[in-house]
C-alpha positions, 0 to 999 in steps of 0.5 A, spaced: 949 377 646 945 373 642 949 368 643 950 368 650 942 369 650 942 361 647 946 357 651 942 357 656 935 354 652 940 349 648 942 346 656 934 347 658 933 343 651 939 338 653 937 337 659 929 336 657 931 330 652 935 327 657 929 327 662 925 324 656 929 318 654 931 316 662 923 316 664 921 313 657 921 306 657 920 302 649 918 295 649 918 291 643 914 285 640 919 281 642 922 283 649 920 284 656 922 290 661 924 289 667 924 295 672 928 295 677 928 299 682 935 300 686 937 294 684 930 289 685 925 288 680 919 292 681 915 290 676 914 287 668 912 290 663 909 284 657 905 288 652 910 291 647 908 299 647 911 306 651 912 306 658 914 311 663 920 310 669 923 313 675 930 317 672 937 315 677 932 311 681 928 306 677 932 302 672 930 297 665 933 290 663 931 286 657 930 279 656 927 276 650 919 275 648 920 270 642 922 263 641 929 261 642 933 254 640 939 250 644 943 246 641 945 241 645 952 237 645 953 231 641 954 226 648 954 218 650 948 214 654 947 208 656 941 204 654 938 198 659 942 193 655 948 196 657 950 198 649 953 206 648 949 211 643 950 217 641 945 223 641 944 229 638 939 234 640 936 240 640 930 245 644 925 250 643 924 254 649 921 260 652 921 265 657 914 263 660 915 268 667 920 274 666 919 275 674 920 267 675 925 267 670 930 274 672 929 272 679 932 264 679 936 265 673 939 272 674 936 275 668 941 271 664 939 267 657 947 264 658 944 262 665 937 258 662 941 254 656 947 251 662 941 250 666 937 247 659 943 243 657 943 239 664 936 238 665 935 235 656 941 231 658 939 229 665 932 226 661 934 224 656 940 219 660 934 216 664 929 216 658 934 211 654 937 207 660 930 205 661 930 201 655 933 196 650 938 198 645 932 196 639 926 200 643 930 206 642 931 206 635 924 204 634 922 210 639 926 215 634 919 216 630 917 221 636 916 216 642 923 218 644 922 226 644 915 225 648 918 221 653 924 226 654 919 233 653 914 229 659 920 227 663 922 235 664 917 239 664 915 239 670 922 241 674 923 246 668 917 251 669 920 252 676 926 257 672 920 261 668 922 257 662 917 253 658 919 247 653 916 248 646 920 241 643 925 237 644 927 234 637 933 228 636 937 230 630 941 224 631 941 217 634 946 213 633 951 208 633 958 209 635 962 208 629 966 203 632 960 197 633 955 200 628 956 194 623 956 188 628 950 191 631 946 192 624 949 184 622 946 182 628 940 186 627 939 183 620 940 176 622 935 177 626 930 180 621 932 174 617 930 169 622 923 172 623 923 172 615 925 165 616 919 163 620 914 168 617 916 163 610 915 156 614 908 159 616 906 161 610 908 154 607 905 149 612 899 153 611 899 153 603 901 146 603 894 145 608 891 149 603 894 144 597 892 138 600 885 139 603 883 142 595 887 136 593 882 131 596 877 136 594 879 135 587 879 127 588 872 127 592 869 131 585 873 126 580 870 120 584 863 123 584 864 123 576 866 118 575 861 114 579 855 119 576 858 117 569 859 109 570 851 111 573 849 114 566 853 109 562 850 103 566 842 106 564 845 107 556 847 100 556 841 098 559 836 103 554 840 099 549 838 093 550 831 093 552 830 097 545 834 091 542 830 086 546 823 090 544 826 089 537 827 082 537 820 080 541 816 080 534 817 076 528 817 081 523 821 086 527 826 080 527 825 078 520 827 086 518 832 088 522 836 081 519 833 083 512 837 090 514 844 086 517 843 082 510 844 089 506 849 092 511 854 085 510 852 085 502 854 093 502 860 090 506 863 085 501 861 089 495 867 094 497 874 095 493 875 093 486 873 086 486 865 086 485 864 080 484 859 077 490 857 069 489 853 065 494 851 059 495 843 057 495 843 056 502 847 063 504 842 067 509 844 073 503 843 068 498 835 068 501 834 074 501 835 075 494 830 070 493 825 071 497 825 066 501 
């Protein structure tokens, strides 16, 4: 009897939990809830918490509230010049309109990165073709991602979806003409070397040649100074000479001091031995004449 008295309350309490779990509704931090109601969204719950829904009539989809990443295929483009470069990318994206988003692309991630994959590769081809081989590989410090990220933005958000990033990971060059397109480029780079270096020594052989006339104007303007200075030493010299020789007395001394100069003179070496005649210039000196 005790039994048979609890089955029913078990059935209720079955059937209480049942209710329960098909009219609550749990959104995470990183999802939304689509509610749809006999197959039609109804409405979208964004903020993460517990919500309630209509049991056998309403029903939940999820589509995921967090950044998502696509790696695209390695493939082909054509650059403006007409040479082949192989590209490898990937994107950020995310879900920035669930209704927009479930409604164009069927609630289907798998959906949005086919759709991603077409549109990446689509800007990219046109990106790329409208430059030159070199401007691509100089564009791969970020002026390539920003041409391909603005080249899609505007028909991605159509599907819902907004493109956080779009990075290159790699831009190459198919193996097979890699090494004569790098021989190219260093030839090239060696004949604007070539010219930076015949620039450089016109100038210096300017810089040289006016600072050797410089130098040549110096010197001749030191030697003539010298020659100036030289000149009015010589011309001191011989006004003291002639001062010298303008009295008798002055005269007489400096020739009694010539006398005593050659005198020293004579007298040098072993032999000491001085003679004069009485008519010698020194002999009258010694005489007092």
């Amino acid at each position: 009897m005790k039994v048979s008295k609890k089955i029913p309350l078990i059935l209720i309490l079955v059937i209480l939990l049942f209710a329960g779990f098909s009219t609550t509704v749990i959104t995470a931090e990183n999802e939304y809830s689509l509610i749809r109601q006999f197959g039609k969204i109804d409405h979208v719950i964004t903020e993460a918490g517990i919500s309630l829904k209509i049991p056998f009539i309403q029903s939940v989809d999820k589509l995921p509230n967090q950044t998502l990443i696509y790696d695209l295929a390695p493939s082909d483009v054509i650059t403006k010049d007409k040479k082949t470069m192989i590209t490898d990318s990937y994107v950020l994206w995310k879900i920035s309109d669930p209704l927009k988003f479930a409604q164009s692309l069927n609630s289907s991630v798998s959906n949005a990165e086919s759709r991603i994959d077409t549109m990446v590769y689509n800007a990219t081809k046109n990106v790329i073709s409208s430059m030159d081989q070199e401007e691509v590989i100089s564009s791969r410090d970020g002026v390539l991602s920003s041409a391909v990220s603005e080249n899609i933005k505007n028909s991605i958000s159509q599907y819902g979806i907004e493109l956080l990033t779009f990075e290159t990971k790699q831009l190459d060059l198919p193996s097979d003409n890699k090494a004569a397109v790098y021989e190219r480029m260093i030839s090239e780079r060696d004949n604007i070397a070539a010219t930076y270096k015949a620039q450089g020594d016109s100038e210096a052989q300017v810089i040289k040649n006016s600072t050797d006339k410089e130098v040549t104007v110096m010197i001749s303007e030191a030697q003539k100074n010298a020659a100036i200075m030289v000149a009015q030493g010589e011309a001191e010299y011989m006004k003291i000479l002639a001062n010298a020789y303008s009295d008798q007395s002055k005269t007489d001394f400096y020739s009694f001091v010539r006398s005593l100069d050659a005198v020293k003179t004579s007298m040098s070496g072993e032999n000491k031995t001085l003679i004069l005649s009485p008519d010698s210039p020194i002999a009258q000196i010694f005489y007092g004449k």
